[in-house]
C-alpha positions as CSV (number, residue, x, y, z in Angstrom):
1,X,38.2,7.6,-13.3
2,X,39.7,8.2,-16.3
3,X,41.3,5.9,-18.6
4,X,45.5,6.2,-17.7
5,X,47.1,3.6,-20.0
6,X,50.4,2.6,-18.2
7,X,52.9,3.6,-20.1
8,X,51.4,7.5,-18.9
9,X,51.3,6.0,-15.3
10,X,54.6,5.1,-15.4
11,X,56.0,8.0,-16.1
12,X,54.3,10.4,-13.7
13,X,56.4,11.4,-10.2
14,X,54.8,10.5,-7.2
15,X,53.1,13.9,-6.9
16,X,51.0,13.1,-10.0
17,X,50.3,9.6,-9.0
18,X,49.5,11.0,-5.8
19,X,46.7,13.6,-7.4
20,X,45.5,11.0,-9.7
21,X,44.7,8.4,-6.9
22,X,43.1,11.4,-5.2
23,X,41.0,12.3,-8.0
24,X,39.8,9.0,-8.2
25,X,39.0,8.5,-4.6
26,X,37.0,11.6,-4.8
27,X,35.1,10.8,-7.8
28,X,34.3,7.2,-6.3
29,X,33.2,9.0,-3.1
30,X,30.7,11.4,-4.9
31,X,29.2,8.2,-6.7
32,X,29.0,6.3,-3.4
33,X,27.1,9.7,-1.9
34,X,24.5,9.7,-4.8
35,X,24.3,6.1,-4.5
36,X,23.4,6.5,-0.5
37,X,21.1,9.7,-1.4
38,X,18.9,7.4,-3.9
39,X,18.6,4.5,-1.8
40,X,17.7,6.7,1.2
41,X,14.9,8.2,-1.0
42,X,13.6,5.2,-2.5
43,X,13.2,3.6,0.7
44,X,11.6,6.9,2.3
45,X,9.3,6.5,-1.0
46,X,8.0,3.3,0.1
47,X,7.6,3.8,3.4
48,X,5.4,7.2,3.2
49,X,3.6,4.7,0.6
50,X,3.0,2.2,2.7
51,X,2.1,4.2,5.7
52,X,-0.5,6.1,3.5
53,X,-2.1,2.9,2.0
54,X,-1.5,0.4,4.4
55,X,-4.2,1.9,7.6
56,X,-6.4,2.1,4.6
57,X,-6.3,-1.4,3.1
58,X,-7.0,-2.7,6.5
59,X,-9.6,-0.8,7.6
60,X,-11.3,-1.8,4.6
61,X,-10.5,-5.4,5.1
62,X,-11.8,-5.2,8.7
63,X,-15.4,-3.9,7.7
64,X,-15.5,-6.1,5.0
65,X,-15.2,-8.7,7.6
66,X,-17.6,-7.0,10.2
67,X,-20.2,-6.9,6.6
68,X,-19.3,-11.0,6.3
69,X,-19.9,-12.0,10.2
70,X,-23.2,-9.9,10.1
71,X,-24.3,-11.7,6.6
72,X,-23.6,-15.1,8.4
73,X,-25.3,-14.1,11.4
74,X,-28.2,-13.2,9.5
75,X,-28.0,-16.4,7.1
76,X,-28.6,-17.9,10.6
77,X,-31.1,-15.9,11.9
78,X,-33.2,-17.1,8.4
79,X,-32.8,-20.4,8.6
80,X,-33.8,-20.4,12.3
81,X,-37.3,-18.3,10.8
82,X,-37.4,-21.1,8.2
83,X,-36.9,-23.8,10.9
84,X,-39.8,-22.8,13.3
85,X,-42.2,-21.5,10.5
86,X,-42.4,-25.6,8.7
87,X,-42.7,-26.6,12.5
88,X,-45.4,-24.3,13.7
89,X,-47.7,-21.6,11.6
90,X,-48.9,-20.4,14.8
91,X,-46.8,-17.5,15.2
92,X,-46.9,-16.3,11.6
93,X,-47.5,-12.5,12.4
94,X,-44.1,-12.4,14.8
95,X,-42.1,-14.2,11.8
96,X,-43.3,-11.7,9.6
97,X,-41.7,-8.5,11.6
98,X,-39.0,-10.4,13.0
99,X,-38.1,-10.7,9.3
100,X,-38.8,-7.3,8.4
101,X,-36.5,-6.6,11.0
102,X,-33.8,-8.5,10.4
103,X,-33.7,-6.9,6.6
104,X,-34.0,-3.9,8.0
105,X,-31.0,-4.2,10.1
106,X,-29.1,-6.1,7.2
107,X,-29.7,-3.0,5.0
108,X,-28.6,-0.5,7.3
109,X,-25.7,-2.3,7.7
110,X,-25.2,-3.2,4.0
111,X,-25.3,0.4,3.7
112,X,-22.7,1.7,5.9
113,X,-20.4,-1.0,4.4
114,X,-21.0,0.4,1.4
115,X,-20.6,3.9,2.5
116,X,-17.9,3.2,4.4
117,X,-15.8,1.8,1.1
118,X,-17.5,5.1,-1.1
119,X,-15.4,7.1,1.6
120,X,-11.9,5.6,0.2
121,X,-10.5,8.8,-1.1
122,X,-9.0,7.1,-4.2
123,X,-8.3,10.3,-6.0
124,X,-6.0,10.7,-3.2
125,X,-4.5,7.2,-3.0
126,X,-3.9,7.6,-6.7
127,X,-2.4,10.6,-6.3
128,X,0.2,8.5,-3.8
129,X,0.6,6.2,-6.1
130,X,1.8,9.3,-8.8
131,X,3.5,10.7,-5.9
132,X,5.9,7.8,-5.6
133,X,6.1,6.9,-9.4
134,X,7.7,11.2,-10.2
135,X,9.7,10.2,-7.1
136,X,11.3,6.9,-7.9
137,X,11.3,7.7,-11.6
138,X,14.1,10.3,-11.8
139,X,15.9,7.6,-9.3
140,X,16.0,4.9,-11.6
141,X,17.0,7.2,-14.5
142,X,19.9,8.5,-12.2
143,X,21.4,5.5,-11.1
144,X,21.0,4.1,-15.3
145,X,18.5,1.6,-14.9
């Protein structure tokens, strides 16, 4: 609103104080409206953010948890080799491919771990990530922050 000084206010009728108060209750309605429209968009923002990285980051977590559990597995597998090779050196030709094996398997699944995290799309995650910064950019530089 515009600044009235009293003296003004004073000596307006009741008309003009009337048109006055309406003005202002306009003018704080219109800020209250842009006020409603940012938040709505920010929060809209952040959710189509999240929803876009969130599947992601937990799809990666979870294979990088499958890659752990099969790493430990195998860590086990060895030390079971290890175990019966210092107890017995009759089966050395078996120990041998069951090891081979067992890298085999490890590798393949090393790879697809791998493969599996080279599949991240991060141009288009970072691309998101600009999404959202033009979006909540001209926000904060409306509402003065």
């Amino acid at each position: 609103m515009k600044e009235i000084d009293i003296a003004k206010l004073q000596e307006m009728n009741d008309h003009d104080l009337l048109v006055e108060l309406v003005k202002s209750q306009k003018e704080d309605a219109r800020g209250q409206k842009i006020t409603a429209i940012a938040t709505v968009s920010m929060f809209a923002a952040v959710a189509i953010a999240l929803l876009i990285l969130v599947p992601k980051v937990f799809t990666t977590l979870n294979n990088i948890q499958d890659m752990v559990k099969q790493t430990k597995t195998a860590v086990q597998q060895t030390q079971t080799f290890v175990q019966s090779a210092n107890n017995s050196l009759s089966g050395i030709d078996d120990m041998i491919a069951n090891v081979d094996q067992l890298v085999t398997e490890n590798t393949q699944n090393v790879g697809d771990a791998m493969n599996n995290f080279n599949n991240v799309d991060f141009e288009r995650l970072n691309q998101a990530i600009n999404d959202l910064a033009s979006i909540v950019e001209p926000l904060a530089n409306l509402l003065g922050q």
